[in-house]
N, C-alpha and C positions, 0 to 999 in steps of 0.2 A: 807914449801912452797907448797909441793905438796897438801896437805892436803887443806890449804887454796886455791884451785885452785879446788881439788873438793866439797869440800863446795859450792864454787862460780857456778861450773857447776847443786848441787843438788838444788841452790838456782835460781838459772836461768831457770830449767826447771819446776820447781813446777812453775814461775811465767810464763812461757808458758803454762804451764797445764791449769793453771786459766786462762790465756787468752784466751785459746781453749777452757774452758768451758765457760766462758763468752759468747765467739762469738758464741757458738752451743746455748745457750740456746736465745742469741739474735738471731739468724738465725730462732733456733723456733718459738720465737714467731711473728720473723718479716711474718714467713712462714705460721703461724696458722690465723694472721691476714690476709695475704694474700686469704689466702684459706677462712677464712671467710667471707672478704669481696667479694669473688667471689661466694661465696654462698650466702650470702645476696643480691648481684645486679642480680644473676637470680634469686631467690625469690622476688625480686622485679618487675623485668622484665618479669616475668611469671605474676603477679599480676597486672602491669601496663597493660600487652597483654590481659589478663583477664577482665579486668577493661575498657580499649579500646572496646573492641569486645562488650561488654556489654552496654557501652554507644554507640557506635555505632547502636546496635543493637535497643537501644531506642532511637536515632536521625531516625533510615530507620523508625521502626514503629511511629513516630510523624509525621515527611514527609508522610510518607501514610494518616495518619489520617488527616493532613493539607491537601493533595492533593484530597481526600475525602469530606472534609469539601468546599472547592474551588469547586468540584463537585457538591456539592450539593447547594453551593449555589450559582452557574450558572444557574442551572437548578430552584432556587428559583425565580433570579433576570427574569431568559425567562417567568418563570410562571406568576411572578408580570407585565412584563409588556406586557406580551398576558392579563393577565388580565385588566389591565389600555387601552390597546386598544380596548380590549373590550366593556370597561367601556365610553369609548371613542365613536365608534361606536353609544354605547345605549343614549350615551346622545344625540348625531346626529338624531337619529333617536325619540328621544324625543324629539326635538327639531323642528323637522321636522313637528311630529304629533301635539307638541301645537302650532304650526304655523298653520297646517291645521287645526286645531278645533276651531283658531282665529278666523280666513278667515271663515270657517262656521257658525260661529256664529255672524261674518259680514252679509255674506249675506243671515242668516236669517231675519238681524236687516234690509234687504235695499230693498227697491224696486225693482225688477227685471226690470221692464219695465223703469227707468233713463236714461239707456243708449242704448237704441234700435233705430237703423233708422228707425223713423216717418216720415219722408219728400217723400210721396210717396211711400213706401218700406212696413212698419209696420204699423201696422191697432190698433188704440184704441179704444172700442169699449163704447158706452154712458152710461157705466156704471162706467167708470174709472173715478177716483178721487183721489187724490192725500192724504196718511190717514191725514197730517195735514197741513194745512195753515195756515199762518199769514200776517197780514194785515203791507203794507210797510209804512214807517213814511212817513209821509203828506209834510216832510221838501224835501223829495227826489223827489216828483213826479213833472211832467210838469205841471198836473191839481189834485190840492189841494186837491180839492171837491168828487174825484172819489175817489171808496174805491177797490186799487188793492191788491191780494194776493200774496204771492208766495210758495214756497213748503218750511214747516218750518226748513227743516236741510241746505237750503242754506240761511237763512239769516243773521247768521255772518260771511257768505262767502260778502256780496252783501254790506252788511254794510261796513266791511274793504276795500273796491273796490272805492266804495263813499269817505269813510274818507280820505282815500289817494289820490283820484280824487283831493276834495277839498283843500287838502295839496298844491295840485299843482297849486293852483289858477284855476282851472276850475269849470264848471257849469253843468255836468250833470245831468240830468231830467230821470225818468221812466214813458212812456208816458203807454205802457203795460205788463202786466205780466201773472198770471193763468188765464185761459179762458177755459168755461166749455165744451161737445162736443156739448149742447144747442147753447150755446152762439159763440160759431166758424161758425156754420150751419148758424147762423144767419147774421156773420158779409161775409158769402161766398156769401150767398144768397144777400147780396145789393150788394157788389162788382159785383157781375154779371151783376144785372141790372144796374149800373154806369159804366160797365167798360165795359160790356160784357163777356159772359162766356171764352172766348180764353184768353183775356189778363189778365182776374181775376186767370185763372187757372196759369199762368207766376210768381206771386207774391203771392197767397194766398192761403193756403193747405185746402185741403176739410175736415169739422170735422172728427176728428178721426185720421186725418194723423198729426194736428200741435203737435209740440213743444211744443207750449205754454198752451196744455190740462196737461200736464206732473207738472207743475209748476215753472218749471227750467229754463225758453226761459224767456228775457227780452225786450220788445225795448225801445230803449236811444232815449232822442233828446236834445238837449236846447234849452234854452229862443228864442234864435233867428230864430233857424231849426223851432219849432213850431209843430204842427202835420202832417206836409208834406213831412218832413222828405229830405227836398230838400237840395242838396250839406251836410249834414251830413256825406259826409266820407271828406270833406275840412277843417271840422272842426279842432282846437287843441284838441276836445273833443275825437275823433274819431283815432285818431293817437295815444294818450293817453293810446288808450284800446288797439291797435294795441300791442303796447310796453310791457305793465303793466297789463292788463287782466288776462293773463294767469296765473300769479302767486295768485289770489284768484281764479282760477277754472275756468275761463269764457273763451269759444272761441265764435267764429262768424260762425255761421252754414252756412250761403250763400255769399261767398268772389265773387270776382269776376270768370266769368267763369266756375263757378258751373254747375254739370248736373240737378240741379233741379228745383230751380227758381231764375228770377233774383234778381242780387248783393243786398243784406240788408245788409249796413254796420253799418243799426244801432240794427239787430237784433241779439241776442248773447247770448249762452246757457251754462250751468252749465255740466260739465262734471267731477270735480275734480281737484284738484290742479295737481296732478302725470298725467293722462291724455294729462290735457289741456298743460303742459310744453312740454311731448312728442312732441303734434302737434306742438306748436310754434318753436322747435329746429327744427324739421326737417324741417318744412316749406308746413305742411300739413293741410289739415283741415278734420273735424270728418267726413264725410260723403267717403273720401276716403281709410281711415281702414278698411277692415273688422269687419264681427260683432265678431266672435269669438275673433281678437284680441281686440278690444274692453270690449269684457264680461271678460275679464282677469283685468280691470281695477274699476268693480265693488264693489269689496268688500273694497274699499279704496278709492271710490268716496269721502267721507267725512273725511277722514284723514288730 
């Protein structure tokens, strides 16, 4: 009995023994994996810090170079568009210059003397002549027979004046037009003796001072007015021009109340379509502008 009781006892602690080495060698290795694993996650974590810092380090230096690149191409975008102002500027200023070299080479193309006060004021002297004339159609004049001129760069101004006249159902007539400094000297000198020199000088400019040496001055009349030119501003004709003149270039040199001679409302001169609108809008007539602002309206007489 006893025996079998230590039997029992050497058999039960051999099976502790083994238990106890069991669990030591499980303790090991639970303990070597432990220990492993904590040296592989700071091997890691040293490597991850490693690796962080490193990519960091080339996240600051790309930021830099981005913020560099941003730098520089503000300072590309200021230079493009100081240059585009620039460019801006120059074309202004070309733009300016082929305007002014238009405009010179207008009023190389134009007469200077077109737009000058003759009525008393401005002296033309009997050598002037207009460089080109042409003869008006025989359909427009009051008398058929006569052969009047006029200055050749208004006569598709004087043409369209007419056709539109006649559009409207009216009848106006060119009873005169270009007149030489001869032929003015000539028509002063009867008027004086007809008229006498005081009332001749009222209505009719002494060669050299008219208008109508120029080739730009016209006088109108119709069938019924005649060459007397009497109540031609009671006319539909005359009211006509009043309205609608100005848009082919023609004003009325002597309106009523004028400082120079008396009321022609049938006689009426080429100044330019830009000009002659001026006067009509404000309600002025050419002899009340000065000449400089006037000479501003030269190089676009014919425009």
């Amino acid at each position: 009995m006893r025996m079998k009781m230590t039997i029992l006892k050497i058999v039960n602690w051999k099976n502790v023994l083994k238990t106890l080495g069991v669990l030591i060698v499980l303790a090991g290795i639970v303990g070597f994996g432990e220990y492993r694993n904590r040296q592989l996650s700071t091997q890691i974590e040293g490597q991850l810090t490693a690796n962080t810092s490193e990519i960091q380090m080339k996240i600051d230096a790309l930021n830099s170079t981005l913020a560099e690149i941003q730098s520089q191409s503000s300072n590309l975008g200021n230079t493009v568009q100081s240059i585009q102002s620039n460019n801006n500027v120059y074309s202004a200023q070309a733009g300016q210059i082929s305007a002014a070299a238009t405009t010179l080479y207008k009023l190389s193309k134009t007469d200077p003397q077109l737009l000058q006060k003759y009525s008393k004021v401005y002296f033309l002297n009997e050598n002037y002549k207009p460089a080109n004339l042409t003869n008006l159609d025989p359909n427009y004049l009051f008398n058929k027979n006569s052969a009047l001129q006029i200055n050749t760069q208004i006569s598709s101004f004087l043409t369209r004046l007419l056709v539109a006249e006649k559009s409207a159902e009216l009848n106006l007539k060119v009873i005169s037009a270009y007149r030489s400094f001869g032929t003015q000297a000539l028509l002063k000198s009867s008027y004086k003796v007809t008229y006498g020199a005081g009332t001749a000088n009222s209505f009719s400019a002494d060669q050299g001072y008219s208008e109508h040496q120029l080739g730009t001055a016209l006088d109108f009349t119709t069938p019924s007015v005649g060459d007397t030119f009497n109540s031609f501003d009671k006319t539909p004709e005359y009211t006509w021009l009043q309205n609608n003149a100005y848009k082919y270039g023609f004003v009325l040199s002597y309106p009523a109340d004028n400082k120079y001679y008396e009321f022609e409302p049938w006689h009426w001169r080429f100044v330019g379509v830009d000009l002659a609108t001026r006067l009509h809008n404000e309600g002025k007539y050419f002899y009340e502008l000065d000449q400089s602002t006037i000479n501003d309206y030269l190089a676009v007489t014919f425009d």
